[in-house]
C-alpha positions as CSV (number, residue, x, y, z in Angstrom):
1,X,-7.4,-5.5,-17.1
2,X,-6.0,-5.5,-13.5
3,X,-8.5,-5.8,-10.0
4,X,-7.0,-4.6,-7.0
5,X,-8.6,-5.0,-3.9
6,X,-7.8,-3.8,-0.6
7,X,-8.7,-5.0,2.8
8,X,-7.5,-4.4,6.6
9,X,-8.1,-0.6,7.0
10,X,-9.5,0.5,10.4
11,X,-9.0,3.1,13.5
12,X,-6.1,1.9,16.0
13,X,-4.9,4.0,18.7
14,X,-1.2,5.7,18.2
15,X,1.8,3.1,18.3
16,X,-0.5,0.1,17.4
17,X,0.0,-2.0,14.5
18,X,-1.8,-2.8,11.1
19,X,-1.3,-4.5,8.6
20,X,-2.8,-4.0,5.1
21,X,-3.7,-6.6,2.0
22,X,-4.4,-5.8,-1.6
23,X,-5.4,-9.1,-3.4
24,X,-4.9,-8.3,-7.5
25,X,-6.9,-10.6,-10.2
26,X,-7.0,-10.0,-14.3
27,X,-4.0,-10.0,-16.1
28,X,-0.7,-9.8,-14.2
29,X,2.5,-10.0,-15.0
30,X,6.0,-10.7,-13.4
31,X,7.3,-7.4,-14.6
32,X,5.0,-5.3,-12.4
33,X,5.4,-3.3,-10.0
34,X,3.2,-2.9,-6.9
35,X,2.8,-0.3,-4.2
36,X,0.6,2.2,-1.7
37,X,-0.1,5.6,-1.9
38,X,-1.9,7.4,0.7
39,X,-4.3,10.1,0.9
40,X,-5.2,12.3,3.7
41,X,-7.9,14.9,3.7
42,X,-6.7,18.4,1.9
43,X,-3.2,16.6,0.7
44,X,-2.1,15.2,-2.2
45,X,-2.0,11.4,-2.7
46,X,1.5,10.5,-1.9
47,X,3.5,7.6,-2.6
48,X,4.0,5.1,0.6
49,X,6.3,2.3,-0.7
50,X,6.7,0.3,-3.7
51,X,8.2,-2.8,-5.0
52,X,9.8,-3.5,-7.7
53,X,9.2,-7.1,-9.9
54,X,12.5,-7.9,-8.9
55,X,12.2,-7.0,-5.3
56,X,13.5,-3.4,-4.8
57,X,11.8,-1.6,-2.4
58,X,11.5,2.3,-1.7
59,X,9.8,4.1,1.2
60,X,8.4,7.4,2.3
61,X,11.1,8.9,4.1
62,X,7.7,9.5,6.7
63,X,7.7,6.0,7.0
64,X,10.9,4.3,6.7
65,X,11.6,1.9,9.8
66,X,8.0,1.7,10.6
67,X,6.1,0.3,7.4
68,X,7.1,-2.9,5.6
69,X,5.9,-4.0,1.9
70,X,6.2,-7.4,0.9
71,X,4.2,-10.0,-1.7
72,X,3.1,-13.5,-2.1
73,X,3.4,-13.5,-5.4
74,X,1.4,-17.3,-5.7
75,X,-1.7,-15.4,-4.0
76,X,-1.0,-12.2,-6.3
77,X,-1.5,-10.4,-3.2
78,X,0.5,-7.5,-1.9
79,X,1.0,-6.5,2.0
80,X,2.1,-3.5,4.2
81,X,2.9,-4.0,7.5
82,X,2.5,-0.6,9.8
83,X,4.5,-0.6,12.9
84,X,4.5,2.3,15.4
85,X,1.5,4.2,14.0
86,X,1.0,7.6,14.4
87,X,-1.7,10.1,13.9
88,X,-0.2,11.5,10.4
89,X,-1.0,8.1,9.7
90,X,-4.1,8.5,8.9
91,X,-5.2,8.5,5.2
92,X,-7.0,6.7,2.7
93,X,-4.5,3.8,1.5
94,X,-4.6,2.6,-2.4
95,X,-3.4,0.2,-3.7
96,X,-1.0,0.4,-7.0
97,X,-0.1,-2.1,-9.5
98,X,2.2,-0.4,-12.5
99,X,3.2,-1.8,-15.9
100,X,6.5,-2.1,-17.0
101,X,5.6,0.6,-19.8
102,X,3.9,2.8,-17.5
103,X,-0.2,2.1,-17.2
104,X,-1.0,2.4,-13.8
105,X,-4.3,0.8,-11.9
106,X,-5.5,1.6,-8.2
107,X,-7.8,-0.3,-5.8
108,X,-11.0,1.5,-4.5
109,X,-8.7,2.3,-1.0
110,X,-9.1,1.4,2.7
111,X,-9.1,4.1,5.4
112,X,-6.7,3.6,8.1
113,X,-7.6,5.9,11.4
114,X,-5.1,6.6,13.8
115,X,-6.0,8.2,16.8
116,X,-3.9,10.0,19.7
């Protein structure tokens, strides 16, 4: 079993900065992969950016330039820096941790509030 839980969420005003942690506990291994999907209200969850075990990254075309994902992989912990936020920002942001053979696991989510 996998534990994600993340932190940092909050309301900043457009162009601010954020940055988001998701600290992962239970059984994790060096072939996962890790990421953040978003949610806002009446949309569908949608993926963020990911990274890869070996350390390939992909972004939201929405987000590219702006949003950074890294790890420390000695405090399991996965980041995502937001640069440049912007009111189509805001969502609820999970946390993703994916097998190698597919089983996925989400954190509870943090709500990042952007306003104009």
């Amino acid at each position: 079993q996998v534990q994600l839980v993340e932190s940092g969420g909050g309301l900043v005003q457009a162009g601010e900065s954020l940055t988001l942690s998701c600290a992962a506990s239970g059984s994790i291994f060096s072939s996962d992969a890790v990421g953040w999907y978003r949610q806002a209200p009446g949309n569908e969850r949608e993926l963020v950016a990911r990274i890869t075990s070996v350390g390939n990254t992909n972004y939201a075309d929405s987000v590219k330039g702006r949003f950074t994902i890294s790890t420390d992989n000695a405090k399991n912990t996965v980041y995502l820096k937001m640069n440049s936020l912007k009111p189509e920002d805001t969502a609820v942001y999970y946390c993703t941790l994916v097998r190698i053979w597919g089983r996925t696991y989400w954190g509870q989510g943090t709500q990042v509030t952007v306003s104009s």
